[in-house]
C-alpha positions as CSV (number, residue, x, y, z in Angstrom):
1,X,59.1,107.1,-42.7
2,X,62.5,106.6,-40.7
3,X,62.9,104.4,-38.2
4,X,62.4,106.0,-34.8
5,X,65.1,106.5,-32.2
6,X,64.6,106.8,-28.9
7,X,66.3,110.2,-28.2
8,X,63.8,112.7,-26.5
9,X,65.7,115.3,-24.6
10,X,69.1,114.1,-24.4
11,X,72.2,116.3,-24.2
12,X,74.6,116.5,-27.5
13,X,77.4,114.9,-25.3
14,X,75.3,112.3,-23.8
15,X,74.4,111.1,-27.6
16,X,77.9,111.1,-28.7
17,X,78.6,109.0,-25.7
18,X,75.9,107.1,-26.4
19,X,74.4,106.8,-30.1
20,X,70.6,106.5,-29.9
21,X,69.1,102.8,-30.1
22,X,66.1,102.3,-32.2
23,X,63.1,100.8,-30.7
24,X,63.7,97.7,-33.1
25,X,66.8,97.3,-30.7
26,X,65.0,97.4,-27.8
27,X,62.7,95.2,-29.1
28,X,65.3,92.3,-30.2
29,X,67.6,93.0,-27.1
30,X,63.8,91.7,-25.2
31,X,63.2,89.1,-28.0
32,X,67.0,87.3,-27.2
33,X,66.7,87.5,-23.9
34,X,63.4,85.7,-23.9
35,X,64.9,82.9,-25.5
36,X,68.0,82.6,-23.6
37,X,65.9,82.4,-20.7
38,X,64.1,79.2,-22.3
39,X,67.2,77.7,-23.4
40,X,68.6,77.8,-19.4
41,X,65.4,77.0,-17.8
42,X,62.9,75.4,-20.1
43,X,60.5,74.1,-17.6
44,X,60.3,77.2,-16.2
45,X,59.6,79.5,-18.7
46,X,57.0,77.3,-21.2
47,X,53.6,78.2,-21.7
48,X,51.9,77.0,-18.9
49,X,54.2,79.2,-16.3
50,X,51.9,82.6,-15.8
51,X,52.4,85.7,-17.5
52,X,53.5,87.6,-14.4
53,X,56.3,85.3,-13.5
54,X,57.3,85.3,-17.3
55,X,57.2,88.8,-17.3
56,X,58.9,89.3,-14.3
57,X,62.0,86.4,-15.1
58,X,62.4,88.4,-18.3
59,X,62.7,91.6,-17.0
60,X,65.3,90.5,-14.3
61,X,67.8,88.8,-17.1
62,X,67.2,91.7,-19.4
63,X,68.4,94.2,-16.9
64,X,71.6,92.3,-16.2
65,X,74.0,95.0,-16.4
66,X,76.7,92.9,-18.1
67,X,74.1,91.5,-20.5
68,X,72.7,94.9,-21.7
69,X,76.6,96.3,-21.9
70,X,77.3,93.0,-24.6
71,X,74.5,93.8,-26.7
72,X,75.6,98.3,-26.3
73,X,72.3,99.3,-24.5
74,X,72.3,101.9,-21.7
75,X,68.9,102.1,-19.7
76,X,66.8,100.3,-17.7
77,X,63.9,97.7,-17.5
78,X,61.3,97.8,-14.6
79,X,58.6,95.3,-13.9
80,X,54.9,95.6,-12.4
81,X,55.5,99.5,-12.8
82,X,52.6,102.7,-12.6
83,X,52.5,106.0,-13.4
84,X,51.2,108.5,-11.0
85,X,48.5,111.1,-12.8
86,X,46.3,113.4,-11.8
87,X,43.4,114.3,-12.3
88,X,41.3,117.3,-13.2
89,X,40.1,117.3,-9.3
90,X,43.7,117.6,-7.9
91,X,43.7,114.0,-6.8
92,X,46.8,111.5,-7.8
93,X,45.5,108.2,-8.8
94,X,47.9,105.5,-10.0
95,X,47.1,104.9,-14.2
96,X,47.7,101.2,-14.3
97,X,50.4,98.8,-13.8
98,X,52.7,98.2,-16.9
99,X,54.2,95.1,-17.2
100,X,57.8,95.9,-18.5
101,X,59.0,99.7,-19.3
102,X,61.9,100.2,-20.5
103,X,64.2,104.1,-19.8
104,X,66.6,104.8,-21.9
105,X,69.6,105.7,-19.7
106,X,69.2,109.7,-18.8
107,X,67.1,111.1,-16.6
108,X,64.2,112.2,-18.3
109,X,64.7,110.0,-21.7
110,X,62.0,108.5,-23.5
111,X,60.6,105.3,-22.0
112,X,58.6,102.7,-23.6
113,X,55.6,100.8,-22.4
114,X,55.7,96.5,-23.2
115,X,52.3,94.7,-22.7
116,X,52.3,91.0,-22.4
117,X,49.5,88.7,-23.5
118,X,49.8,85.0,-23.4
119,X,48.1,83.5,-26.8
120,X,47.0,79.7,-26.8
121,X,45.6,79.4,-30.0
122,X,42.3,80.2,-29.1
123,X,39.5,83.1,-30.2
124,X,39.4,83.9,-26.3
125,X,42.8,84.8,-25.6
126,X,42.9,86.8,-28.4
127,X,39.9,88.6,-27.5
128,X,41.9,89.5,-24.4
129,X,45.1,90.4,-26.3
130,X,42.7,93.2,-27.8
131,X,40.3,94.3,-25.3
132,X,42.9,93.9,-21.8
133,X,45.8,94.6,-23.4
134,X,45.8,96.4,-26.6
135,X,43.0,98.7,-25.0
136,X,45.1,100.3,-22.4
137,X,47.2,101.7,-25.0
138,X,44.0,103.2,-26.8
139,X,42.5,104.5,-23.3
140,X,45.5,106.4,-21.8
141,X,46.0,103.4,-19.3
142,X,49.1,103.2,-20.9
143,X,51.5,106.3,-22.2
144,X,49.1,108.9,-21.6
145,X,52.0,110.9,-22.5
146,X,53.8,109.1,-25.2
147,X,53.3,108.0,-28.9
148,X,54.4,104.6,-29.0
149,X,53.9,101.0,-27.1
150,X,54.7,97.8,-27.7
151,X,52.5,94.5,-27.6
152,X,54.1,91.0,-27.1
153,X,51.9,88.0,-27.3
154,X,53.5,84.8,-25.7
155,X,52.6,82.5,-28.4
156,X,51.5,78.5,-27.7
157,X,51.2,78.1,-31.8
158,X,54.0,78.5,-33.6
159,X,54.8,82.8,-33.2
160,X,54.0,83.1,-37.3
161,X,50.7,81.5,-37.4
162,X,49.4,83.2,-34.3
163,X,50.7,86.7,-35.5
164,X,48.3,86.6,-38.7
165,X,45.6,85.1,-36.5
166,X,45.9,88.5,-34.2
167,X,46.1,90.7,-37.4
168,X,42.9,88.8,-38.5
169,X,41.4,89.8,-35.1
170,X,42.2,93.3,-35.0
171,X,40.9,94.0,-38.9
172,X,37.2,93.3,-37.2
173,X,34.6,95.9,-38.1
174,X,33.8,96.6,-34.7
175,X,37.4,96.1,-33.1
176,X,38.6,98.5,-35.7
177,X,35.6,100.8,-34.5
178,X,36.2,100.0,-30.8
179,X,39.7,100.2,-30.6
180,X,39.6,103.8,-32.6
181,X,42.0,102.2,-35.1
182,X,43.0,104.9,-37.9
183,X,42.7,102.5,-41.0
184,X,45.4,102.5,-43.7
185,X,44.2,103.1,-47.6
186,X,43.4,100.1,-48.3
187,X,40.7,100.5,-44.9
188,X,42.7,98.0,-43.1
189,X,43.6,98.8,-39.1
190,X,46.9,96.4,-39.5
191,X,49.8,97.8,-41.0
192,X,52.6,95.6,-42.2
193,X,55.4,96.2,-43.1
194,X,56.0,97.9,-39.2
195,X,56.9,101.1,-39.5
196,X,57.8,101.5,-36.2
197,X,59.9,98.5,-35.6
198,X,60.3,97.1,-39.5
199,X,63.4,94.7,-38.1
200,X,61.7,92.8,-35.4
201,X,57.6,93.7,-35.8
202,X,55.2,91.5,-37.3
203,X,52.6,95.0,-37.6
204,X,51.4,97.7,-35.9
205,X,48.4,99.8,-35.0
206,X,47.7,103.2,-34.7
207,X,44.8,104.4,-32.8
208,X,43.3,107.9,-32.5
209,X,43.1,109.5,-28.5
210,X,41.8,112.9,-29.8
211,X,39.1,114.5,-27.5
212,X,41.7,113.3,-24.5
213,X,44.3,114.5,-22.7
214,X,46.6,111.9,-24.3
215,X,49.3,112.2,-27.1
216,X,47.4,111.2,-30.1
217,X,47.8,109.2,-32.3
218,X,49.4,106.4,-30.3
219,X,51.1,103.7,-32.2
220,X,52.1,100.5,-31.4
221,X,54.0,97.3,-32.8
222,X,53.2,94.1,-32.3
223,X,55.6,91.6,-31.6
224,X,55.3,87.4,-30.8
225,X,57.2,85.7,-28.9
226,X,57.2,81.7,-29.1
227,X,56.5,80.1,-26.3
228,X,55.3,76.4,-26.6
């Protein structure tokens, strides 16, 4: 399986202006920034600074325009985003607040969804990575309309250790059954190597939305961030 681009419906002159970035691109572009954030402000981007401000300080150095131009990316990141939907009724409801999306620079190019869970080392905040943020991926919360998200876990442990403590997690009987995971051969709901991101992803999951409205399956990388 190639690695994905994130094309969509782009004119032929618009991609030879701009050649399609892969979402492993995307994904270290967010990764680098992270940490040049923590090299110029330490104290305020450690582990015990909240995930929205975190979120919300990355997102605002990633969308530098001069920063994005040095590493050849063309689009845009938005914080505390929502999608409008609606439903069967006729009434528009908003369908949950993202925490970074990222547009590829054209109106009406793909987008991708980032979901950021802080991870301190313990069984609870891991639970939470899975059942608040994982979940809105598998429920439509999140790209209702699109095959792919991303999960970052801000990591207090070092990013390795915590990474495998996740996949552990995840390979539950009943979070494989909860989270509609579509198991792999070997009946395992991680998959590593990342097929989506294989540069920068420790795994991903792939869970089955049929019976919905949603794209199904939706598949999503996991990615860890260290941030003691």
């Amino acid at each position: 399986m190639s690695t994905p681009t994130l094309v969509g419906r782009l004119s032929a002159s618009w991609l030879r202006a701009v050649p399609p970035r892969t979402l492993g691109d995307v994904i270290a572009y967010l990764a680098e920034s992270f940490s040049d954030l923590r090299r110029s402000y330490p104290d305020y981007h450690s582990f015990d600074q909240t995930e929205p401000v975190l979120t919300l300080s990355l997102c605002q150095h990633a969308d530098l325009q001069n920063r994005k131009e040095e590493a050849g990316l063309s689009g845009a990141f938005a914080a505390e985003s929502f999608a409008p939907v609606r439903d069967p009724c006729g009434t528009v409801r908003k369908n949950g607040r993202t925490d970074i999306l990222f547009t590829l620079g054209h109106p009406g190019a793909p987008q991708i969804i980032f979901e950021f869970k802080k991870l301190d080392g313990g069984t609870r905040h891991r639970a939470l990575y899975i059942r608040d943020g994982l979940n809105r991926f598998v429920t439509g919360k999140y790209a209702p309309d699109r095959g792919q998200g991303v999960m970052v876990g801000l990591t207090k442990l070092e990013a390795g250790e915590e990474s495998a403590a996740v996949c552990l997690a995840i390979n539950d009987k009943k979070v494989i059954e909860a989270q509609r995971c579509i198991v792999d051969s070997q009946g395992s709901g991680t998959r590593s190597p990342s097929r989506i991101a294989p540069e920068v992803a420790d795994f991903d999951t792939v869970h089955d939305r049929a019976g919905t409205s949603f794209v199904t399956p939706v598949n999503v990388a996991h990615v860890f961030f260290d941030c003691q």
